[in-house]
Each structure stands twice: as structure tokens, then as C-alpha cells.
C-alpha positions as MATLAB code, in Angstrom:
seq = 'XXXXXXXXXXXXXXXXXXXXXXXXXXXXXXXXXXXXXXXXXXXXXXXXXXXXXXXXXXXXXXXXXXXXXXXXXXXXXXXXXXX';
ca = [
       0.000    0.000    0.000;
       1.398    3.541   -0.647;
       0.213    6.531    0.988;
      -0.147    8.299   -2.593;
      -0.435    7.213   -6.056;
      -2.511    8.178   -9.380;
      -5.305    6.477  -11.148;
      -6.500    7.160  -14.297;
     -10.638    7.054  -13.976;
     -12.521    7.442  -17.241;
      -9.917    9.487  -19.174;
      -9.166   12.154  -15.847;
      -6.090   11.776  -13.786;
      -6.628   11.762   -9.857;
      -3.903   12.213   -7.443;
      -4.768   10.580   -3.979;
      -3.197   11.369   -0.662;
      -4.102    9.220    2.500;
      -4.307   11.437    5.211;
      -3.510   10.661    8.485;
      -4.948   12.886   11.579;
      -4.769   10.339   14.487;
      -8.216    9.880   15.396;
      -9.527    9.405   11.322;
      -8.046    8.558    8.144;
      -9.280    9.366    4.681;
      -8.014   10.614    1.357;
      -7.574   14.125   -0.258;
      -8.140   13.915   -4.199;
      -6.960   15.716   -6.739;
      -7.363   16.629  -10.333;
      -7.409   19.252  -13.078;
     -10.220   20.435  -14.816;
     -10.919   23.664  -17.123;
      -7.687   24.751  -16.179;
      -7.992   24.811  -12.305;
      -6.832   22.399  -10.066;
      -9.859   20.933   -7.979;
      -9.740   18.656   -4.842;
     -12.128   16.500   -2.537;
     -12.219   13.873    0.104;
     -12.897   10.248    0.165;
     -14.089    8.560    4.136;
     -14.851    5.413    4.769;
     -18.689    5.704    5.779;
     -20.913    3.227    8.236;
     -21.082    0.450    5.471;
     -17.011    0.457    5.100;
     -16.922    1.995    1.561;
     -14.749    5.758    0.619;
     -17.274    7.821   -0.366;
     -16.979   11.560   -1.833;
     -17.246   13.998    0.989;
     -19.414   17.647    0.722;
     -16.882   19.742   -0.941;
     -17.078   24.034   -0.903;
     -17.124   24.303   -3.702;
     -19.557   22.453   -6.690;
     -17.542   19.411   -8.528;
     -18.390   18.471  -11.870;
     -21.199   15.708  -12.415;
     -18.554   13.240  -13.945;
     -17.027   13.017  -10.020;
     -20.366   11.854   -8.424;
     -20.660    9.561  -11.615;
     -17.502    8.110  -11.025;
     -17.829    7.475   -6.877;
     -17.653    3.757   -6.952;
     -14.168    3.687   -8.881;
     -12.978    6.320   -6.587;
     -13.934    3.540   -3.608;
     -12.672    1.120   -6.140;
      -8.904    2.587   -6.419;
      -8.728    3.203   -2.573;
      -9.037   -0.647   -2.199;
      -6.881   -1.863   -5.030;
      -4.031    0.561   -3.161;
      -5.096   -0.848    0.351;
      -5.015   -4.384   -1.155;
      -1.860   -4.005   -3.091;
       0.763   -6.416   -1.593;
       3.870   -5.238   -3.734;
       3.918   -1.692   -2.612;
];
């Protein structure tokens, strides 16, 4: 498992960070789009999947779209044995 890698998710490149504040651990994401650079967070919720968490500002629709892959990379890190 590495703290932070990139995924490639339906042709946009996310940078993910785990984040580590003693009492909670979850993600920061990040990506470009329309020229800015744009983050959110990923926590685990009750059922034990990362969901997207209420950002300040709007995201685009393709993030919500794309929430399960975002869970979906989190895991393949967590479960990756050769990092």
C-alpha cells in the first residue's frame, strides 16, 4: 500500500493522498479540470466503503458519476501487496 499514487478514472487523472490525523483517516483527491486544479475527500462511511465527501465548492457531475471507482482505487491501493 502507498500513501499516494494516481489512477487514471474514465480518461481524468486523480492524485490521492491518505491522510492521516490520528483519530480518522481518509483521502484528499486531486485533479485538473478547465484549467484549475480541484480537490475532494474520500471517508470510509458506516457500510465500510470511501465515499466523496461535501466539498465548498460544486464538482463536476462526472465526479459523483464516477464514486464507486474512486472507492474502487482506494481498495486496489489498500489491497496491493507489492507496494
Amino acid at each position: 500500500m502507498s500513501d499516494s499514487f494516481e489512477k487514471t478514472i474514465n480518461g481524468h487523472k486523480y492524485f490521492f493522498q491518505l491522510i492521516n490525523t490520528g483519530n480518522e483517516s481518509y483521502y484528499n483527491v486531486s485533479f485538473d479540470y478547465n484549467d484549475k486544479h480541484e480537490t475532494f475527500e474520500l471517508k470510509k462511511d458506516a457500510a465500510g466503503h470511501w465515499r466523496i465527501q461535501t466539498s465548498p465548492l460544486p464538482l463536476p457531475r462526472f465526479i459523483n458519476n464516477d464514486s464507486m471507482d474512486f472507492n474502487d482505487a482506494v481498495e486496489e491501493n489498500i489491497n496491493d501487496a507489492s507496494s
